[in-house]
C-alpha positions in Angstrom: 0.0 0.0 0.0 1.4 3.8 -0.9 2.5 5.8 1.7 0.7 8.8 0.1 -2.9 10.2 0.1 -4.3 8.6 -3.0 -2.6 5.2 -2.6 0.8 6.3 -4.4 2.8 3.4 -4.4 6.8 3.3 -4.4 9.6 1.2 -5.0 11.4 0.4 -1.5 15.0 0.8 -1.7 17.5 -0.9 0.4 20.4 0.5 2.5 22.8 0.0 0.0 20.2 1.2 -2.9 20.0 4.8 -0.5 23.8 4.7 -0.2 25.5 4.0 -3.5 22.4 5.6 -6.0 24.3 8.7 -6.9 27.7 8.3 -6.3 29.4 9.5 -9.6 31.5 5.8 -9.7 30.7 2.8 -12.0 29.2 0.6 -10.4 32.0 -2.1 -9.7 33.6 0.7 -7.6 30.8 1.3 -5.5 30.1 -2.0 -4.7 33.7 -2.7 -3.5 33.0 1.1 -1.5 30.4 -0.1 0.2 32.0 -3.4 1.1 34.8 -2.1 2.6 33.3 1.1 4.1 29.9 -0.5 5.1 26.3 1.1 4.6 25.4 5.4 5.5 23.4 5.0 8.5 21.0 7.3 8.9 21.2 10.0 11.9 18.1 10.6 13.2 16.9 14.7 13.6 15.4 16.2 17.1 14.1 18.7 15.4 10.3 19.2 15.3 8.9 20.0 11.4 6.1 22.1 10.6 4.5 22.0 7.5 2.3 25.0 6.6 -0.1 23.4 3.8 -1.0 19.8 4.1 -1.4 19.1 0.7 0.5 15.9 -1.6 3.6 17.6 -1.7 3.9 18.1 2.3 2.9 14.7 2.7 5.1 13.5 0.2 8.0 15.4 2.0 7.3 13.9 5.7 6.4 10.7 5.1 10.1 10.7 2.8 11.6 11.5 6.4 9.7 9.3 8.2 10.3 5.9 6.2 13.7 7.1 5.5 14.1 6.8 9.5 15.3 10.9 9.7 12.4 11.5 12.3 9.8 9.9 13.9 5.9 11.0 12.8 5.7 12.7 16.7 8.1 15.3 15.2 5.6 16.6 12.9 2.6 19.0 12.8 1.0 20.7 9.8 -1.9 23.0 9.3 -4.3 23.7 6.1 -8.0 25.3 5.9 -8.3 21.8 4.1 -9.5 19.0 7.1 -9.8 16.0 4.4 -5.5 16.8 3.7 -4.7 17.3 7.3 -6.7 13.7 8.0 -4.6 12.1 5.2 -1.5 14.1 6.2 -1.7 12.5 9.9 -2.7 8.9 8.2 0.2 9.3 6.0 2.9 10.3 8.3 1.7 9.8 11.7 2.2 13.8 12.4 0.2 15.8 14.6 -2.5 18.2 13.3 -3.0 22.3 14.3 -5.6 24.3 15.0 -4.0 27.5 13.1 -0.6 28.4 11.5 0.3 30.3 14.3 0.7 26.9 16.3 3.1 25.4 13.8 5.3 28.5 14.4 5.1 28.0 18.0 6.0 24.4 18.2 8.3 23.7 15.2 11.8 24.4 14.6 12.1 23.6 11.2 8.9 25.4 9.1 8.2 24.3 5.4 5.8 26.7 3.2 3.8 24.0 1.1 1.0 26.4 0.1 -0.4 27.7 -3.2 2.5 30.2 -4.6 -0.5 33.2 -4.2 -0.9 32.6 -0.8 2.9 32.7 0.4 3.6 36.7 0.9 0.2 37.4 2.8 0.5 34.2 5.0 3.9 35.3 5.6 3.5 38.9 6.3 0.7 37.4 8.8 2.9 35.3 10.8 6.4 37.9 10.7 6.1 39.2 14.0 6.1 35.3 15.5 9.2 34.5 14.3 12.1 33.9 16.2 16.0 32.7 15.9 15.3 29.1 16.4 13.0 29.1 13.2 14.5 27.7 9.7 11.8 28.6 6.5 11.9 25.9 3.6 10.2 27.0 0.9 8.6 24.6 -1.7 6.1 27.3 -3.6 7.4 27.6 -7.4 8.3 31.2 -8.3 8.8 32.7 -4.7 12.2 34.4 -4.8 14.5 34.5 -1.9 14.2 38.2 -1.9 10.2 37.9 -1.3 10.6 35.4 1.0 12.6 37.2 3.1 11.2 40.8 3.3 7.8 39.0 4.2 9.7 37.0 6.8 12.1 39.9 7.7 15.7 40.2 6.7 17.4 37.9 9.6 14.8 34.9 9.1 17.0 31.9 7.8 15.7 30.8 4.4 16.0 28.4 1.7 14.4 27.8 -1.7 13.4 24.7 -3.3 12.3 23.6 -6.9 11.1 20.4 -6.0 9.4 17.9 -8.4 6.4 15.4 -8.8 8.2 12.1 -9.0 8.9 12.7 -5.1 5.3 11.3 -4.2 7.2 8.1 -5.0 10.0 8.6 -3.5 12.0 9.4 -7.0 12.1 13.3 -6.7 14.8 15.9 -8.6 15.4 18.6 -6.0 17.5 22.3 -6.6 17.7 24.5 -3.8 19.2 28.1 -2.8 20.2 29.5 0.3 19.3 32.8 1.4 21.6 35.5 2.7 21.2 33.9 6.7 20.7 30.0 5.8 24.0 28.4 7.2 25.8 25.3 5.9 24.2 23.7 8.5 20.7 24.6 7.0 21.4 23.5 3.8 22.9 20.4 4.8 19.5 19.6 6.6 17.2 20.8 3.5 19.4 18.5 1.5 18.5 15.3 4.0 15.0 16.2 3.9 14.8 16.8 0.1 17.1 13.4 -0.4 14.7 11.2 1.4 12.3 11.2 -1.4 14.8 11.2 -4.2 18.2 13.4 -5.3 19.3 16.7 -4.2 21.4 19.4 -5.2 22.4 23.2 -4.1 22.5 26.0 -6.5 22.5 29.9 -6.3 18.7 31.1 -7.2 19.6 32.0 -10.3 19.8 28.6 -11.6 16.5 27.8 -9.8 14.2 28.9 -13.2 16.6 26.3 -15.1 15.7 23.4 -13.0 12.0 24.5 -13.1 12.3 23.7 -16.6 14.0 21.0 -16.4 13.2 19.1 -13.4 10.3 20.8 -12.3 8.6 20.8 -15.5 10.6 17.3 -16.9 8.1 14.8 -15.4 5.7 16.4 -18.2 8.3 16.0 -20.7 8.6 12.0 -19.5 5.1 11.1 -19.5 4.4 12.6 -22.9 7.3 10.4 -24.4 5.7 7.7 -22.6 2.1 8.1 -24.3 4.1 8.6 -27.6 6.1 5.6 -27.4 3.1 3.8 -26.2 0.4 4.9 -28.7 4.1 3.7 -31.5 3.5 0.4 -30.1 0.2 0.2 -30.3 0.2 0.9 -33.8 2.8 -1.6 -34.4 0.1 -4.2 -32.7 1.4 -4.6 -29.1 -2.1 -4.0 -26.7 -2.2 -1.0 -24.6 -2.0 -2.9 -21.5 1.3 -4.4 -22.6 2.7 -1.1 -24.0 2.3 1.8 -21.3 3.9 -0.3 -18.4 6.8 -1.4 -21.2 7.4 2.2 -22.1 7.6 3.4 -18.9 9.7 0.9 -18.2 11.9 1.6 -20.7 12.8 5.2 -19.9 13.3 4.4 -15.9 16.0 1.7 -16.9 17.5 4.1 -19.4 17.6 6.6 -16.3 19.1 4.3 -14.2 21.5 3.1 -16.1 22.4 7.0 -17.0 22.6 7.3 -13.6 24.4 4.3 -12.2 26.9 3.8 -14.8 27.8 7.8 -15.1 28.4 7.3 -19.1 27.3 9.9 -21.0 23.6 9.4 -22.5 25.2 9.6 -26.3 28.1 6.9 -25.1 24.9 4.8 -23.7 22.8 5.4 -27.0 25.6 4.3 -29.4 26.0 1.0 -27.4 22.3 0.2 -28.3 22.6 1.3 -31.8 23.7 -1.5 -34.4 25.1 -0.3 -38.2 22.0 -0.7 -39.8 20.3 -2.1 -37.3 16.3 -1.1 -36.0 17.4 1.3 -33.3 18.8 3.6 -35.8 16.2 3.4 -37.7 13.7 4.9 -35.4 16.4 7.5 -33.8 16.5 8.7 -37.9 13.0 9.2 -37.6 13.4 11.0 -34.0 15.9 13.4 -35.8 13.9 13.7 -38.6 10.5 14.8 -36.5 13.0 17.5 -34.1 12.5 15.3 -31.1 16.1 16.5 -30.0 15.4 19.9 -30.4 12.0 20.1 -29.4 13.3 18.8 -25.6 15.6 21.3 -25.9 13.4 24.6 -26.9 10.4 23.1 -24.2 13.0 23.2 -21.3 14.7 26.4 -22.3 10.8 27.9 -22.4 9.5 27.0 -19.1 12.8 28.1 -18.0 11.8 31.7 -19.2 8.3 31.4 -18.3 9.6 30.3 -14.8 11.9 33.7 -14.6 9.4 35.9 -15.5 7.1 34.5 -12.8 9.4 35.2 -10.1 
């Protein structure tokens, strides 16, 4: 059963799986690492999490921490004007529930603004005289600058911005985030453990935020379109439907993987599929032909730019 309102289901990864994922090694190497050097244990936080806006993303985000052993549900609380996402919030993770927002401020540490982009600055310029030193702002909403964040929180709040992504409601998220001009190493190096226990992570200065809105924010989009295309391919070539979806999708997460694992260049990885007049390069003539290539590339550099001038 998935973790997630709605009965998302994930894939459970092992210790080792957690460990070696991402390590930029082939994977001979990091099996030997991990022999010698044993498993990354995971170091559970004290801190308390508050979550304002209960919504998918949120729940995605705690019960990530939860299952990944980082807290324990007791450590959170989350409030929404939504009851039926605070029920499957505390179903989901096991956190607590509060009456108003004002409450998560008084009893977390660690605050995480997971409401509707429109709603940020007014919720924030609500709450701005409650804040205090202990309190760390992690931002989720798409298109909220650093800059706004902070002159609704007030200039010595602690903040840090995050592009986060759709695939982490199954644990396979694509992360970015910025610090802002009083986040600490330490802040970032928690934001990063949050953000990696429902997928990858990385830190960039905001200006390369809009880029991974295109990319990895917008990306799943990109993915599931190739997957109805290649699908709807098969179908004409007279596989079922049932049969082609799941073997598409398939397709692209173990050409991921193996992107990922193996840290060869995708090209490198293509050629060794790709036979002299073989089938493959048959149908990457007809990709050419039809601007696949270049139509990936002009959709992320667009939502890039529509991403900047939303901020």
């Amino acid at each position: 059963m998935g973790r997630y309102a709605g009965g998302h289901g994930e894939a459970k990864l092992s210790d080792q799986q957690r460990t070696t994922r991402f390590l930029p090694f082939p994977i001979g190497f990091r099996l030997v690492f991990v022999a010698i050097f044993g498993y990354k244990r995971v170091v559970p936080l004290k801190q308390t999490f508050g979550f304002l806006g209960a919504g998918r993303m949120a729940s995605a985000l705690a019960g990530g921490m939860v299952e990944s052993g980082l807290i324990k549900g007791r450590q959170l609380i989350a409030s929404d004007v939504v009851q039926a996402a605070l029920k499957s919030f505390t179903k989901s993770t096991g956190g607590r529930t509060a009456k108003s927002n004002a409450e998560v401020l008084r009893k977390a540490d660690i605050i995480i603004i997971a409401v509707k982009p429109h709603q940020v600055i007014e919720l924030l310029n609500e709450l701005s005289d409650q804040i205090t030193s202990k309190h760390l702002f992690i931002s989720i909403a798409a298109g909220v600058s650093l800059a706004q964040l902070e002159e609704a929180l007030g200039h010595k709040a602690r903040v840090i911005r995050v592009m986060p992504n759709t695939p982490a409601l199954v644990g396979e998220g694509a992360s970015g985030f910025a610090r802002g001009s009083n986040a600490k190493a330490a802040d970032a190096k928690l934001a990063k453990q949050l953000l990696e226990s429902v997928g990858m992570a990385i830190e960039v200065p905001e200006h390369l935020i809009n880029s991974i809105t295109g990319l990895s924010g917008s990306g799943p989009a990109y993915g599931f379109q190739m997957i109805e295309a290649m699908s709807d391919g098969a179908v004409a070539a007279g596989l079922p439907r049932d049969l082609a979806t799941p073997l598409a999708a398939q397709t692209l997460l173990g050409a991921a993987k193996m992107v990922l694992e193996t840290g060869e260049h995708p090209g490198k990885l293509k050629d060794m599929v790709t036979s002299p007049g073989g089938t493959t390069i048959e149908g990457l003539h007809e990709m050419e032909a039809a601007g696949v290539r270049g139509g990936l590339m002009n959709a992320v550099r667009a939502a890039s730019d529509k991403a900047a001038n939303l901020s």
